[in-house]
C-alpha positions in Angstrom: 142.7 51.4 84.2 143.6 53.3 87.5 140.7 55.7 88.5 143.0 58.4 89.1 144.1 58.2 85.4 140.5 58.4 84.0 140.0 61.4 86.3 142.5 63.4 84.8 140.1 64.1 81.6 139.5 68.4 81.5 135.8 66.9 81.8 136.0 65.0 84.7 138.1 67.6 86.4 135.3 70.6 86.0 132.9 68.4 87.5 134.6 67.7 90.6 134.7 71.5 91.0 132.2 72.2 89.9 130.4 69.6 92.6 133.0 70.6 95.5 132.3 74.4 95.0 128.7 74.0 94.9 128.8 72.0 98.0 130.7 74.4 100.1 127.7 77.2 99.0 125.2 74.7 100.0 126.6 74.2 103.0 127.0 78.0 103.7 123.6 78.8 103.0 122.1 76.4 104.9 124.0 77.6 108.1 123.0 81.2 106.6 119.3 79.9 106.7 119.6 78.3 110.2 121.1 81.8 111.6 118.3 83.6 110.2 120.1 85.7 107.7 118.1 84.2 104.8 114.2 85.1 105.6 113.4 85.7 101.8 110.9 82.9 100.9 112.3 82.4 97.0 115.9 81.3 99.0 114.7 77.7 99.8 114.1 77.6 95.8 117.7 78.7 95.3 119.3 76.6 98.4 117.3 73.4 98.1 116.6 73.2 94.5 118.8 75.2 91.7 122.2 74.2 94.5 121.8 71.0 94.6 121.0 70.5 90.8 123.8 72.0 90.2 125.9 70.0 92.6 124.0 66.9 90.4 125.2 68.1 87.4 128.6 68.3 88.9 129.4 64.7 90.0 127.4 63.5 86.3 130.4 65.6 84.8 133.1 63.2 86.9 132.0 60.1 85.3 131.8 61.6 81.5 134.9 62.8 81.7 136.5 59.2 82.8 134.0 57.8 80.7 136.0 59.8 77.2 139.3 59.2 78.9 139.0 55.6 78.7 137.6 55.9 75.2 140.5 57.7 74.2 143.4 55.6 76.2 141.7 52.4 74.7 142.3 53.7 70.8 145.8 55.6 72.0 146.9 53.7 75.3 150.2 56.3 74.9 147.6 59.4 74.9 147.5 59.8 79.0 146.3 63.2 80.0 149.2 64.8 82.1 147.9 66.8 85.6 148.6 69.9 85.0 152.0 71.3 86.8 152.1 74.3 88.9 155.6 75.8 89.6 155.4 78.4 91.7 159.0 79.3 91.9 158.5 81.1 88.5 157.0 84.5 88.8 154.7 84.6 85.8 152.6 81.2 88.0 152.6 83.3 90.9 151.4 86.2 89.0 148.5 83.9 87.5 147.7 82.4 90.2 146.5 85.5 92.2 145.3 86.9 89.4 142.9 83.6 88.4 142.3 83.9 92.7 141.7 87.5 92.7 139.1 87.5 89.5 137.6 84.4 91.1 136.7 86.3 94.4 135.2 89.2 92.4 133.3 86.8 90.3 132.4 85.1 93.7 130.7 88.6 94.9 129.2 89.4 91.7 127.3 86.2 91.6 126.3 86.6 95.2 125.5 90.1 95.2 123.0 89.7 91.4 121.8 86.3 93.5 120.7 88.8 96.3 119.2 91.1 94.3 117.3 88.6 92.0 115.6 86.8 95.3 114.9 90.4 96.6 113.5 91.7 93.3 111.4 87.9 93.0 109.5 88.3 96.1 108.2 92.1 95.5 105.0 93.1 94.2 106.2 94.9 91.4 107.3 91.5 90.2 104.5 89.5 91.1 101.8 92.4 89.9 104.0 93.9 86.7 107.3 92.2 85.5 106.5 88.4 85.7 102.3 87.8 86.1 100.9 90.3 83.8 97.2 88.8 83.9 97.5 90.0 88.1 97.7 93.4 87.3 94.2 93.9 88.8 95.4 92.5 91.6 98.3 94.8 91.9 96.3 97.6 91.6 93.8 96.6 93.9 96.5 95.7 96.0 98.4 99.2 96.2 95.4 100.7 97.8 94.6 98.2 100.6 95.0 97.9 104.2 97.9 95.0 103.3 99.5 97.2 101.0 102.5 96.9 103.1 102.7 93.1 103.0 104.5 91.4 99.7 102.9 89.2 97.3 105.0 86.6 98.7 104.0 87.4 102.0 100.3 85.5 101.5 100.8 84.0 98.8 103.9 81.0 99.7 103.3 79.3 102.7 106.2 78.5 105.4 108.4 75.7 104.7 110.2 73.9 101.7 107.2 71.8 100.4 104.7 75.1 100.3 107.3 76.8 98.5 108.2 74.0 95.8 104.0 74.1 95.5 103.7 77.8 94.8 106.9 77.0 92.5 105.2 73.9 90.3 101.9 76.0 90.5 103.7 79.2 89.1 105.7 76.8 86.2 102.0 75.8 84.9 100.8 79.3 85.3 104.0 80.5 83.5 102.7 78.5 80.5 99.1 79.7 80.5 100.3 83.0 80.0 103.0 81.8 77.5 100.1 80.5 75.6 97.8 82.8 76.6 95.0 80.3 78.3 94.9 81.6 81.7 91.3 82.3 82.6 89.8 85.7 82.4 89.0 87.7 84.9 91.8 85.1 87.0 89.7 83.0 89.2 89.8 83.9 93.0 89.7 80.2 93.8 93.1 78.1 94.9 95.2 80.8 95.3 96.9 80.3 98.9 99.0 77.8 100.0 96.3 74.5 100.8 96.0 74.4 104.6 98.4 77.2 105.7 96.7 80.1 105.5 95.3 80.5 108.9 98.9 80.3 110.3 100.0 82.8 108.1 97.7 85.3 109.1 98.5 84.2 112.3 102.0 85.7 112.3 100.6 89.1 112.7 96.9 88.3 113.7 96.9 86.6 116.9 93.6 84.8 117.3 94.3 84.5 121.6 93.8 88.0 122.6 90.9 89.7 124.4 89.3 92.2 121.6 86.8 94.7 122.3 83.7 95.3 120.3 83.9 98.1 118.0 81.5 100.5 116.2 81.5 100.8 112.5 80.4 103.7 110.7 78.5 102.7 107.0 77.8 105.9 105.1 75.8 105.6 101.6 74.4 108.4 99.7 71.3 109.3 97.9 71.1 110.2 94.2 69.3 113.5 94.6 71.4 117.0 94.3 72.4 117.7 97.5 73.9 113.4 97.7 71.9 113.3 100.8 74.0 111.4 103.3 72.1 107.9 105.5 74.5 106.8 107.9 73.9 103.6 109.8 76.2 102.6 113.0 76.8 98.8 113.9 78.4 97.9 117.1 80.7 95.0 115.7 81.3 92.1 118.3 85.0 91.1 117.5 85.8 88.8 119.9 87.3 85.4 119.2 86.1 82.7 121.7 83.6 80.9 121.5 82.3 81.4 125.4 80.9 84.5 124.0 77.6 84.4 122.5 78.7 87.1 120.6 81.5 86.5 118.4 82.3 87.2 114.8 85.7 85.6 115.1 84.8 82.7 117.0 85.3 79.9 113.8 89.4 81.5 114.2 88.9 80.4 117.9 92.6 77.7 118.1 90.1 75.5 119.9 87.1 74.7 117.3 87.7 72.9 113.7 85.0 74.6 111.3 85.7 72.0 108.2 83.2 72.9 105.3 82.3 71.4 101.6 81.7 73.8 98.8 80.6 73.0 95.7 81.7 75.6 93.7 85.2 77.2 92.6 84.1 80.5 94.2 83.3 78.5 97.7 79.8 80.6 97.2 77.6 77.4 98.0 78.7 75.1 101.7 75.8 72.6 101.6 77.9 70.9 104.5 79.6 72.5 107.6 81.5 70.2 110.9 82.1 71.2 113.6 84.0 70.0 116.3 84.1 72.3 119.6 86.4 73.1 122.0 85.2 69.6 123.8 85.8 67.3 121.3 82.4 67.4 120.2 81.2 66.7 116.1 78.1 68.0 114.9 77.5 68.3 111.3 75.2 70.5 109.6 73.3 69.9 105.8 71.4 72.2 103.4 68.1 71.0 102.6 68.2 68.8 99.7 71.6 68.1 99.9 72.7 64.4 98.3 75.4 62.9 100.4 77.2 62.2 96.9 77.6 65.6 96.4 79.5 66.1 99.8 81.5 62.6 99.7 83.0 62.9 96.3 84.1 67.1 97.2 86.8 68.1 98.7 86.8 69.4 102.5 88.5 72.1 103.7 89.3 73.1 107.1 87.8 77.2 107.6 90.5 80.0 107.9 90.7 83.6 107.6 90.4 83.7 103.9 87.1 82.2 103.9 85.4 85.5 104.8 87.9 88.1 104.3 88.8 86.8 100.6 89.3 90.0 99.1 91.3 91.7 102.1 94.8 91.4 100.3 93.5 93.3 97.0 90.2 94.1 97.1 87.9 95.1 94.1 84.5 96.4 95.2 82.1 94.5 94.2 79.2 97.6 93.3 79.9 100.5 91.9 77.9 102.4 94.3 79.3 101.1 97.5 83.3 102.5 95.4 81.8 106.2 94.4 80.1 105.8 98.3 83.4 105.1 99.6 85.2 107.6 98.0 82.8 110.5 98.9 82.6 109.5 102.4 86.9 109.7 102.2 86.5 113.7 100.8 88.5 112.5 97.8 84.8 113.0 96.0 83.4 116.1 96.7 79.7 116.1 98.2 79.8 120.1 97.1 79.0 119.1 93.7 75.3 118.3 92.8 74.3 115.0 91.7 78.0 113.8 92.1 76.8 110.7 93.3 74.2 109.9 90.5 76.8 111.2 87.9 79.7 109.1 89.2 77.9 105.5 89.6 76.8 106.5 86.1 79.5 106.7 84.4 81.8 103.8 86.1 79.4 101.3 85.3 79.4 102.4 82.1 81.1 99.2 79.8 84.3 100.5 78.1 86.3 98.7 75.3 89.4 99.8 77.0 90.6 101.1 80.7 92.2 104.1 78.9 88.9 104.8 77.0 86.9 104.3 80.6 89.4 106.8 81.9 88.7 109.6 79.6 85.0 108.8 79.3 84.6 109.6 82.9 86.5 113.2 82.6 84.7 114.4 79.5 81.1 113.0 81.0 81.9 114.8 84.7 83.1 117.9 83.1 80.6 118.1 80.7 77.7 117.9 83.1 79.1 120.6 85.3 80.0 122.8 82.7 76.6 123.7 81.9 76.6 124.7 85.9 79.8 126.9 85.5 78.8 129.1 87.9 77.7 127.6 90.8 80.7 124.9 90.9 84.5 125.5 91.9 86.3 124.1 88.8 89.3 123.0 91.3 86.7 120.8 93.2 85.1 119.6 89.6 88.9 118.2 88.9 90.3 116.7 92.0 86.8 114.9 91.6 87.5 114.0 88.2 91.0 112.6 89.3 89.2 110.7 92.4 86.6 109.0 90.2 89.1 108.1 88.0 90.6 106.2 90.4 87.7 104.4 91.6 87.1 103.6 88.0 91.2 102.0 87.8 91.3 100.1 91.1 88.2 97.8 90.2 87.2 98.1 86.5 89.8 96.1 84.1 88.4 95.5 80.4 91.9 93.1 79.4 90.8 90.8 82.0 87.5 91.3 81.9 87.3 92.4 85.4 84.3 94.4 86.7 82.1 95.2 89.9 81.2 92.1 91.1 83.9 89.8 89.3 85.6 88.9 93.0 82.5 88.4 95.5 83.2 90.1 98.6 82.4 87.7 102.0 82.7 89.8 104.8 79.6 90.4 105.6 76.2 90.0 103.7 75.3 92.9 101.5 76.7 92.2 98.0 77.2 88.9 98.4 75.9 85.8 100.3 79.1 86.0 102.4 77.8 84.8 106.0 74.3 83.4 104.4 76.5 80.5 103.0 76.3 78.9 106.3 74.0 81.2 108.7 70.8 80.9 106.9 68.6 79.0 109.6 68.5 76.0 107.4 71.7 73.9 107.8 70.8 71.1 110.3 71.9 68.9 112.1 70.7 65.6 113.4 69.7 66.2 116.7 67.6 69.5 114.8 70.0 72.3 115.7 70.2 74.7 113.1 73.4 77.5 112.4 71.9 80.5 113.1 71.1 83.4 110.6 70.4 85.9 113.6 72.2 89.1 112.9 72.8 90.0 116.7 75.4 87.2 116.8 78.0 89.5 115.0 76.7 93.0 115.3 74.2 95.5 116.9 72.9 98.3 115.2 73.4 101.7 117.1 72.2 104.2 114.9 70.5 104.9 111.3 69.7 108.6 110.3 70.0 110.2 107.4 
């Protein structure tokens, strides 16, 4: 039997337009993509995935249909499908024909126009935080009050490229099925989040590790628990540079010249027995804990330091104390310092455990109010309930009951007050072989000014 008779099966037909017209889109995105008119990171998943499977599923269709057209010409060998006969010289064809064109170019813009919109709506944080990955909504909220509250999800979270996007894509099919199930892991562990290996560069797109940066001064402010929330402010001169010909130099492990590769062995990355360096010369030194067995470092996996090993919780951070929050807040103005023992009050009541956020919620405004109502007269009721409202807000930005998310869930490791954070390496007791140690001295990243109360 002729090929051209077995492909005139309704079957076989579909498939080869189906194939053709998903070939012509894939080629059109792709030059879309190369002209830099398609920047949204859940397009690769769209051009290089669901396209081409569709295009599959095209030319599978072709040899079905001949497939059932032999069948049926070898039981009926009269029963040949007729090609269908266009004659445009009658008017009701014509009419059809730009009609069927017509609706086909509408249907052609509705499709492109909802595909637009759906890889617009994928990659925004309302999806990511509310719509899709309900056990992130800590996250989210933590998130809406950062310092990358401008930056999507997406922005951090899928690396550049095809292969880190069809990663975050297999990681967020199993994810998609712990919270069908509901397995996923409460509070969500802040461990393996980023794309392996790229995070540095994406930080890079905005942070650029190269330039000259000038020490800075930083202002901590922490208040007493006494009536008047007596005020201690201590000033650090922060040495910010990057390279490592400074002595001084926080940023020096983002230096594009030194490898800092590093073995944890814990999910939380909160123990690096091992640390390797290799400097801007070529030069490997490895430091060791004490009592570290080599087992423990050959059989874990390395990792090569980037941004997110120190500032982990920059993207949506959830303080890890509740004093350093209420400090925080006072120190903004949103908590007022007029009201006596607002600090005392405040860390009281937030680290108070609560069945429920909505219970924690009104907890803290009948607790605040109460206490000041028995000082009715020496308060300003306005400044009691724009206090209320801030405290609140303290309360829902780090305290999640659902997830079992509190101060201190998501250790914080820039810097070393709550957390071990530097101390992980820079405790005087990594060494190497030739005796060298990494250095716990504090002067390496920051001076202090000033402390007064």
């Amino acid at each position: 039997m002729r090929i051209s008779t077995l492909a005139r099966h309704p079957l076989a037909i579909a498939g080869a337009v189906v194939a053709t017209a998903s070939a012509a889109v894939f080629i059109t995105l792709v030059i879309a993509m190369l002209a830099g008119m398609l920047n949204n990171p859940y397009a690769g998943l769209v051009v290089f995935i669901a396209i081409p499977a569709v295009f599959a599923i095209g030319l599978l269709l072709i040899p079905a249909g001949m497939s059932l057209e032999r069948r049926k010409l070898l039981r009926n060998p009269s029963a040949v499908s007729e090609w269908p006969v266009v004659d445009f010289r009658r008017a009701e064809v014509r009419r059809a024909t730009l009609l069927i064109a017509g609706l086909t170019a509408v249907n052609l813009i509705i499709i492109l126009l909802a595909g637009y919109g759906g890889l617009h709506a994928m990659e925004t944080p309302s999806f990511c935080g509310q719509a899709c990955h309900a056990p992130m909504h800590p996250q989210f909220q933590a998130w809406q009050g950062a310092m990358h509250s401008g930056v999507p999800c997406v922005g951090c979270h899928i690396g550049e490229g095809a292969a880190a996007l069809v990663h975050a894509k297999l990681s967020g099919v199993r994810q998609l099925m712990m919270v069908a199930v509901s397995t996923y892991p409460k509070p969500i562990s802040p461990g393996a989040k980023m794309p392996p290996g790229a995070q540095a560069e994406l930080c890079r797109a905005c942070h650029r590790p190269g330039r000259v940066v000038a020490d800075r001064v930083r202002v901590l402010r922490e208040y007493a628990d006494d009536e008047a929330n007596t005020e201690t402010m201590t000033a650090l001169q922060m040495h910010m540079s990057v390279t490592t010909s400074s002595a001084h130099a926080i940023h020096w492990h983002a230096d594009p010249a030194v490898r800092v590769e590093y073995v944890a062995t814990d999910a939380e990355r909160q123990t690096i027995p091992y640390v390797r360096v290799t400097d801007a010369k070529g030069q490997v030194k490895e430091f060791i804990a004490p009592d570290t067995k080599e087992e423990a470092i050959r059989g874990a996996e390395r990792r090569t330091m980037d941004c997110v090993d120190c500032h982990n919780t920059v993207g949506h951070p959830i303080s890890p104390t509740p004093e350093q929050a209420v400090d925080r807040a006072i120190a903004a103005a949103t908590v007022s310092r007029e009201l006596p023992f607002v600090r005392r009050e405040s860390v009281r009541l937030v680290k108070e455990s609560y069945p429920t956020q909505e219970e924690g919620v009104r907890a803290i405004e009948e607790g605040l109010r109460n206490f000041y109502r028995a000082r009715a007269g020496s308060v300003d009721p306005q400044v009691v309930t724009r206090t209320v409202g801030a405290v609140q807000d303290v309360y829902r930005r780090n305290v999640f009951p659902a997830m079992k998310v509190t101060w201190g869930s998501y250790p914080d490791n820039k810097g070393h007050m709550t957390s071990n954070g530097c101390f992980r390496c820079h405790d005087d007791s990594h060494e190497a072989k030739d005796g060298s140690k990494i250095s716990g001295d504090c002067e390496y990243c920051h001076k202090q000014l000033a402390a007064q109360p």
